[in-house]
C-alpha positions in Angstrom: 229.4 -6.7 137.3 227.3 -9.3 138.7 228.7 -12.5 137.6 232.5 -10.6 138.8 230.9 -10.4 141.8 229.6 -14.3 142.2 233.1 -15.7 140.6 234.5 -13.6 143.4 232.4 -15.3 145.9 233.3 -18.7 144.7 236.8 -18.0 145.4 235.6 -18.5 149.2 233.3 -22.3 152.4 228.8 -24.0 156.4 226.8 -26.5 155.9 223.6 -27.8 156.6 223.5 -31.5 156.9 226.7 -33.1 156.3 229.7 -31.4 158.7 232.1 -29.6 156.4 235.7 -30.3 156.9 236.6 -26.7 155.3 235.0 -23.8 156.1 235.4 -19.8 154.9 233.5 -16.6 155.7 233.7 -14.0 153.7 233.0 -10.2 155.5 231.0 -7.5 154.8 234.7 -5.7 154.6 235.7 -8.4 152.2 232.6 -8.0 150.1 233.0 -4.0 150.0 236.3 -4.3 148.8 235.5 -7.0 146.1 232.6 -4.4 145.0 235.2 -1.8 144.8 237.9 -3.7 142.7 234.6 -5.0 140.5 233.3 -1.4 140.2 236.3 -0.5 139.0 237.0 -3.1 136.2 234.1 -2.8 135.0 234.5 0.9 134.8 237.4 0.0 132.2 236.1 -2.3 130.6 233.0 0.2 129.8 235.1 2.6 128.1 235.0 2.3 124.4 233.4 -1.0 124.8 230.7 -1.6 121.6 226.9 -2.2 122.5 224.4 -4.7 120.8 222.5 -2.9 118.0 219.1 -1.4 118.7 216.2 -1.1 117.0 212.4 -0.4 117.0 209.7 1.7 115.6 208.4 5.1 115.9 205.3 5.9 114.0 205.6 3.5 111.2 209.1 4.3 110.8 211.4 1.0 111.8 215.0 2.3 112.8 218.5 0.6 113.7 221.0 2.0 116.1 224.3 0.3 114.8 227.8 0.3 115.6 227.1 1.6 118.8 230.2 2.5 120.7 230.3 3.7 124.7 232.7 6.7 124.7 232.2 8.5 128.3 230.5 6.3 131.4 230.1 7.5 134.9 230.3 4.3 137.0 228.9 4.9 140.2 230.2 2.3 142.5 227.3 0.1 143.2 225.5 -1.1 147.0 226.1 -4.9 147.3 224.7 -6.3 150.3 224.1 -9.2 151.7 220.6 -10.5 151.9 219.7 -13.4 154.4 215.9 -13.8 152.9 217.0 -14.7 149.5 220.1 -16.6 150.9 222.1 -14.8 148.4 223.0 -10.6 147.6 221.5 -7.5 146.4 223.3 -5.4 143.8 222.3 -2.0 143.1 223.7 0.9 141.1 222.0 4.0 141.0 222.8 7.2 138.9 224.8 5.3 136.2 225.5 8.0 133.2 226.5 6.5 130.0 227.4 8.7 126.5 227.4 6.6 123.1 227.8 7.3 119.6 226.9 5.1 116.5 225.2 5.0 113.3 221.3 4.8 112.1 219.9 3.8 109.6 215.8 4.2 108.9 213.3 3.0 106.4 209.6 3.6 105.3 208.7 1.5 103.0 211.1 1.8 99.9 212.5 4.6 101.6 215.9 4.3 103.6 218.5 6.8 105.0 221.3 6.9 107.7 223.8 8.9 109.1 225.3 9.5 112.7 224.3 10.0 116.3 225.2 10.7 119.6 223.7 9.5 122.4 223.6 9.9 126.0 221.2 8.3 129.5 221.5 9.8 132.3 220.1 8.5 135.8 219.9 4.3 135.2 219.0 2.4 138.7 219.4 -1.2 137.9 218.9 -3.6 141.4 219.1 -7.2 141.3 219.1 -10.0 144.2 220.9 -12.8 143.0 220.3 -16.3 145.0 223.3 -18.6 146.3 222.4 -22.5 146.6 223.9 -26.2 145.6 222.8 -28.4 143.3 222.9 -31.9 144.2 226.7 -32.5 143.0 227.7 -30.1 145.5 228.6 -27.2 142.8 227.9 -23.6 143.4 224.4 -22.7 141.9 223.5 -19.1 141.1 219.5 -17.6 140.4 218.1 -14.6 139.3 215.8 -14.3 142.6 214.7 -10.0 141.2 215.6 -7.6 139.1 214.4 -3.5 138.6 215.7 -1.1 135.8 215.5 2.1 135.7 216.3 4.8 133.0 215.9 8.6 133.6 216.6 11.0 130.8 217.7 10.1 127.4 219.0 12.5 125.0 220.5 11.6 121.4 221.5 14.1 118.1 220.9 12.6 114.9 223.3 13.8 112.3 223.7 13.5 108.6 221.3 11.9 106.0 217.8 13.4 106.3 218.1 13.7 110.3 217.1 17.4 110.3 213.5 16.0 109.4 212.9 13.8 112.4 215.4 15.3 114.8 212.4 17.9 115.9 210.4 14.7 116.3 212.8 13.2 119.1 211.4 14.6 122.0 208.1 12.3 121.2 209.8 9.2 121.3 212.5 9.4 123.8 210.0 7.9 126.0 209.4 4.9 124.3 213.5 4.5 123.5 213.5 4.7 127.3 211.1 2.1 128.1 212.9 -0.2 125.1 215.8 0.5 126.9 214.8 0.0 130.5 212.9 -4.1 129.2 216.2 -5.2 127.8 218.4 -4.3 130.7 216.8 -7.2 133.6 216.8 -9.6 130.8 220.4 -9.0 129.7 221.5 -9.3 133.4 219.4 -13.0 133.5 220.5 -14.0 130.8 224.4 -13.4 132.2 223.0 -15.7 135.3 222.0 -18.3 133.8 225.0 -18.5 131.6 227.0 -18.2 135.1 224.9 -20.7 136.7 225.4 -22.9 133.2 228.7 -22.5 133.4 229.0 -23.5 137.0 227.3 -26.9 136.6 229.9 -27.6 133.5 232.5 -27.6 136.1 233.3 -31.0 136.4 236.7 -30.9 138.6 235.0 -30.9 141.8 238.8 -31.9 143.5 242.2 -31.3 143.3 244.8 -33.2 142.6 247.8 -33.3 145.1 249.8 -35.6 143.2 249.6 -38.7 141.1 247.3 -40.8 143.6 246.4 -38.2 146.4 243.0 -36.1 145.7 241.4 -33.4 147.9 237.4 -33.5 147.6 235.9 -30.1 147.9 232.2 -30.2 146.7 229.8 -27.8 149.4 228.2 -29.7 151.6 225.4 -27.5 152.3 223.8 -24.3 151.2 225.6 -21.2 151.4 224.7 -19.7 155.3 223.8 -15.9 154.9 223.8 -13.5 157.1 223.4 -9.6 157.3 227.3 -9.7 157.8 228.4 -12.7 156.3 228.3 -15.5 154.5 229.8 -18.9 155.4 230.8 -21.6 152.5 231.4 -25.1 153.4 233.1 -27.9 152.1 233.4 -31.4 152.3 237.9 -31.1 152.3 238.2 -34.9 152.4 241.4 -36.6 150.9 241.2 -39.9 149.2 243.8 -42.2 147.3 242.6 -42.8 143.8 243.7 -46.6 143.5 242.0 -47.6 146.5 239.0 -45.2 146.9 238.4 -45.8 150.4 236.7 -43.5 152.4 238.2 -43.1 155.9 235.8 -44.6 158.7 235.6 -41.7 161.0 233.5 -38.5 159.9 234.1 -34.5 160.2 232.7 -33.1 163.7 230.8 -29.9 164.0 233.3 -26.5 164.7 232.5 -23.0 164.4 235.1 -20.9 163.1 234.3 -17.4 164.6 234.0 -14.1 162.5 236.2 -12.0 162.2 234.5 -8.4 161.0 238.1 -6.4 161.2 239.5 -9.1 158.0 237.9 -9.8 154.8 238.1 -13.7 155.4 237.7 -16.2 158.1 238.6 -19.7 157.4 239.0 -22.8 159.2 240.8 -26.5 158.6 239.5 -29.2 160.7 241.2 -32.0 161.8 239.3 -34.2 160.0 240.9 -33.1 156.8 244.6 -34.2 157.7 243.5 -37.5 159.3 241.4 -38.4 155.9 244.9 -37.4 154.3 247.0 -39.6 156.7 244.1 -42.4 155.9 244.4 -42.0 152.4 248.2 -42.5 152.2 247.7 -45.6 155.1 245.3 -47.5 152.9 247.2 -46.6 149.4 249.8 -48.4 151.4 251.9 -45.1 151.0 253.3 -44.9 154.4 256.1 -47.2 154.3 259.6 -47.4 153.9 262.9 -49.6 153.2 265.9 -48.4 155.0 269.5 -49.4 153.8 273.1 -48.9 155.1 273.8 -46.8 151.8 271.0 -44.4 152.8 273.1 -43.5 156.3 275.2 -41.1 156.2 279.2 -41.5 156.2 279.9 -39.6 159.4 277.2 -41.8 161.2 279.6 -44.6 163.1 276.4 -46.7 163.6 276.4 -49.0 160.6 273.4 -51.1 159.3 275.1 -54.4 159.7 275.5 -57.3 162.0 278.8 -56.4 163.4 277.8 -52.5 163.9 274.5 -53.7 165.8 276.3 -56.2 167.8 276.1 -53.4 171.5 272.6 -53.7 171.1 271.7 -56.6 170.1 274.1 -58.8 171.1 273.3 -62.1 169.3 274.0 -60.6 165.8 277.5 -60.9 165.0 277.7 -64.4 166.7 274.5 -65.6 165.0 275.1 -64.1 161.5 278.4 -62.4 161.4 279.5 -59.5 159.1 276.1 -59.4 157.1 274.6 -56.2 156.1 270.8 -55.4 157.4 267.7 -53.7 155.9 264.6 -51.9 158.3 261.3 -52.1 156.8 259.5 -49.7 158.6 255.7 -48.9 158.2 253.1 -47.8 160.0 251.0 -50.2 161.8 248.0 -47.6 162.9 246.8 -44.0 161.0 248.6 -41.6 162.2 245.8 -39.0 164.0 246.5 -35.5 163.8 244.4 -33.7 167.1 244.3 -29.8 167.3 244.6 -28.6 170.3 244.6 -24.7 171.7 248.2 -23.3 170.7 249.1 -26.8 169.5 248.6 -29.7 166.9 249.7 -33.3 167.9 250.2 -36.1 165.7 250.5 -40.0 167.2 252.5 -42.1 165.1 252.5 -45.9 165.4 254.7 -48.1 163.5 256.7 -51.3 162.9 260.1 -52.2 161.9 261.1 -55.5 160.6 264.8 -56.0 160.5 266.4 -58.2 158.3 269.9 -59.4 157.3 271.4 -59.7 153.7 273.4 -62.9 152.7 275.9 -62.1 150.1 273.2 -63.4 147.4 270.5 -61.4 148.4 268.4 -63.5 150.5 266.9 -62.2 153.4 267.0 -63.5 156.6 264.3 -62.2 159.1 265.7 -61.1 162.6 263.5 -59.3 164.6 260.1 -57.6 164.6 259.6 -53.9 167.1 257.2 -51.6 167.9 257.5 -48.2 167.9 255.7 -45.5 169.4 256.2 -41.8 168.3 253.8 -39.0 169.9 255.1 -35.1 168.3 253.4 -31.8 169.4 254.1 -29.5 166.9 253.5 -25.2 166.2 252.2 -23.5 163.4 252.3 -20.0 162.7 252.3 -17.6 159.7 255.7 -14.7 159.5 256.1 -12.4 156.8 253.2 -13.7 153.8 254.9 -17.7 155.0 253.5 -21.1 156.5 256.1 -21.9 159.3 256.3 -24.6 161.7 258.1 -26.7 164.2 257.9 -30.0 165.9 259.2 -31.4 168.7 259.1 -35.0 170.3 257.7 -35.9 173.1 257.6 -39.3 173.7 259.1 -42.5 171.8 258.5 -46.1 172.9 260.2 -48.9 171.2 259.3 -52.6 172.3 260.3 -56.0 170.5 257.2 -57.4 169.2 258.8 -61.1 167.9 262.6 -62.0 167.5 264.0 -65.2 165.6 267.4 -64.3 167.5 265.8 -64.5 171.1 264.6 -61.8 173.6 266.9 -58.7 173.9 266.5 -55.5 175.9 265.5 -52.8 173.6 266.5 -49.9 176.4 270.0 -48.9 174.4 268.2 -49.5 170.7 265.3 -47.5 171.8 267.8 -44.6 172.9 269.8 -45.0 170.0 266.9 -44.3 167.7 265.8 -41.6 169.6 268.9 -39.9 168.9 268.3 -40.4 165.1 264.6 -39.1 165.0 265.8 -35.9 167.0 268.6 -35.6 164.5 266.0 -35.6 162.2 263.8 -33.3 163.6 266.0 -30.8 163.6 266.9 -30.8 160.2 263.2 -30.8 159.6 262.8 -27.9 161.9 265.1 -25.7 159.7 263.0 -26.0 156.9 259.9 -25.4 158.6 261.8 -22.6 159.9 261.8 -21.5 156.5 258.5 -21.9 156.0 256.5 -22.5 152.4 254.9 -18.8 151.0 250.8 -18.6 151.5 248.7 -20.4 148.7 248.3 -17.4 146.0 246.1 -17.2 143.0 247.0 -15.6 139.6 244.9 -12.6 140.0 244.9 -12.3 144.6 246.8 -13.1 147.6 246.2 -13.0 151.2 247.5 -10.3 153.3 247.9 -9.4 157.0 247.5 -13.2 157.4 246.9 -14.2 161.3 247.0 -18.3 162.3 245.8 -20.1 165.3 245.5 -23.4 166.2 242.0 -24.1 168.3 240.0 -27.3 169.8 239.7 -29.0 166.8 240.6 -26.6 163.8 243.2 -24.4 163.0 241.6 -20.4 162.1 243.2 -18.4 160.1 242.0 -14.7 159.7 243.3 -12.8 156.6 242.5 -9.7 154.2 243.3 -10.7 150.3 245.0 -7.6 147.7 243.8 -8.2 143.9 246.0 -7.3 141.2 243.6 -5.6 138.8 246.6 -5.7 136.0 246.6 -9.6 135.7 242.4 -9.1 134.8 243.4 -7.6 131.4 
């Protein structure tokens, strides 16, 4: 049950230190309802599940419980709270009823004998406080901080084999079974820590990989923040291009996403994490782009050659008649993303080189602008989807160099205004669409609530868990 509930907590992002880009809180209602989908599982997986074989001694006489099998349990569902002064949770489960049956097997000296038994505790308390911290790689590390087990009455039927000689000898030793009982229980719950908290440092995929050169960098920056209510994750949710490895040269500011105590999560995406994507893709030198008369399409009248370009700027046909052109276009600056109350804006600063194409290929430079692009744009989530719009708000478009003398860019600016706003609004019918919320093999988020604030974008959500996929 514990190491269910950690994984589940892992699924979730403060920091202290470093400012996380990323940030989650996870509620006391999200916690609850974790407990209860856990509680449950492992209510299943109880059933008919086999136990370790036990042994010990009883006056002289060593005895094995084998083949133990768990036919009946009564899974209470546990407490699990969180606790600020261990930085982690408590865990308990009180009144926990289990019935088992299996085989024995005794010997005393050269004698030996088996046969059946059945087997049943009533009353088992186990608490344990687990700790939450980070190891210096910025993985997710898990402690055993306490632990106290409990076992109230025992009662077991010894069956076949010589058992009607001890059987009336039970009752003297069900107090040491208990207390055998009782000191393996914390240990076996350590032991599934540790091989948690093993397992957690053996993760080495600390990132994820957007595509071939783009990777997202998610280690915690800090320890995990606890509260009596809460507890807040952070990460570090900066992008970098793989070839280049650059770092971009502005850092994550400080934001507090606020709780939310009516949703099981509270998450929040600063800024800073799509600028270090934009600043991946500028410095992977990803963010450029060749545009060719082919690439227009047919019912466009504007050509991309000399004679088509001629109304605004005029020198082209006379200067190199009837050539086709090219535009490389990239961008000049990073593009900054800033979110705003209700909005995000993104600045866009570019250049396009224009060339023309003698009929063998060479290129013959032309003319050198500058173009200015500033969008404000909406986010929202509709139905379990992501959706979106933009819309421009201002473009500025001024010739930076010319080797066909100075031209007025007033109609050229205008005309590719029109073609970004032809853009836009095919772009807008897909964002319309919208893409459907990121969902895991085994969760996904429900009753999902977006807002864009000064700086970050909150989004509030409760999560459903299909307990099918877990068998």
């Amino acid at each position: 049950m514990l190491p269910a509930v950690i994984v589940v907590l892992m699924l979730i992002s403060f920091t202290c230190g470093e400012n996380p880009a990323i940030q989650v809180i996870l509620t006391s209602k999200g916690l609850q309802y974790g407990k209860h989908i856990g509680a449950g599982w492992v209510q299943e997986k109880l059933e008919h599940n086999t136990v370790p074989d036990f042994s010990g001694e009883v006056f002289g006489i060593h005895y094995i419980l084998t083949g133990i099998t768990i036919t009946k349990c009564d899974f209470p569902e546990p407490i699990v709270e969180f606790n600020p002064d261990n930085t982690g949770f408590t865990t308990s489960i009180s009144g926990l009823s289990v019935a088992l049956t299996g085989g024995w097997m005794t010997h005393f000296g050269l004698i030996h004998d088996r046969g059946s038994f059945n087997m049943a505790i009533f009353g088992l308390d186990v608490t344990s406080v687990v700790g939450l911290g980070k190891d210096p790689d910025g993985h997710l590390s898990v402690t055993s901080v306490s632990c106290d087990a409990q076992v109230g009455e025992l009662d077991i039927q010894f069956e076949g084999g010589a058992s009607w000689i001890f059987q009336p000898f039970v009752e003297h030793f069900k107090g040491r079974m208990r207390g055998e009982i009782r000191s393996k229980i914390c240990p076996d719950v350590e032991e599934s820590i540790v091989s948690l908290e093993y397992h957690l440092q053996a993760m080495e995929d600390l990132s994820i990989q957007v595509d071939e050169d783009l990777v997202l960098y998610i280690p915690l920056t800090g320890v995990p923040v606890i509260t009596a209510s809460s507890m807040i994750l952070g990460l570090k949710g900066e992008f970098y291009d793989m070839k280049t490895h650059e770092w971009p040269p502005f850092e994550a500011q400080n934001f507090t996403v606020p709780e939310q105590p009516d949703y099981m999560l509270s998450m929040g995406l600063s800024e800073f994490t799509m600028n270090s994507a934009s600043y991946a893709l500028y410095s992977g030198k990803r963010l450029q782009f060749l545009i060719t008369d082919s690439m227009i399409p047919p019912y466009i009248h504007v050509r991309l050659n000399t004679s088509s370009m001629g109304p605004y700027v005029p020198q082209l046909p006379k200067m190199f008649p009837g050539l086709l052109m090219n535009l490389q276009v990239y961008a000049s600056e990073v593009p900054m993303f800033s979110f705003q109350p209700g909005v995000v804006k993104l600045n866009l600063a570019g250049i396009v080189k224009a060339s023309a194409i003698e009929p063998n290929a060479t290129k013959i430079p032309l003319f050198k602008l500058n173009v200015d692009l500033k969008f404000d744009g909406k986010v929202w989530v509709a139905a379990g989807r992501l959706k979106g719009s933009m819309a421009l708000q201002n473009l500025t478009l001024t010739l930076a160099g010319s080797e066909v003398g100075h031209f007025e860019t007033d109609t050229l600016e205008s005309l590719v205004k029109m073609g970004v706003m032809a853009g836009l609004a095919k772009l807008n019918v897909e964002l319309g669409k919208g893409v459907v919320l990121p969902r895991m093999r085994n969760a996904q988020l429900v009753n999902t609530v977006l807002a864009v604030e000064e700086g970050f974008i909150a989004m509030c959500s409760d999560a459903e868990v299909f307990t099918d996929s877990f068998n």
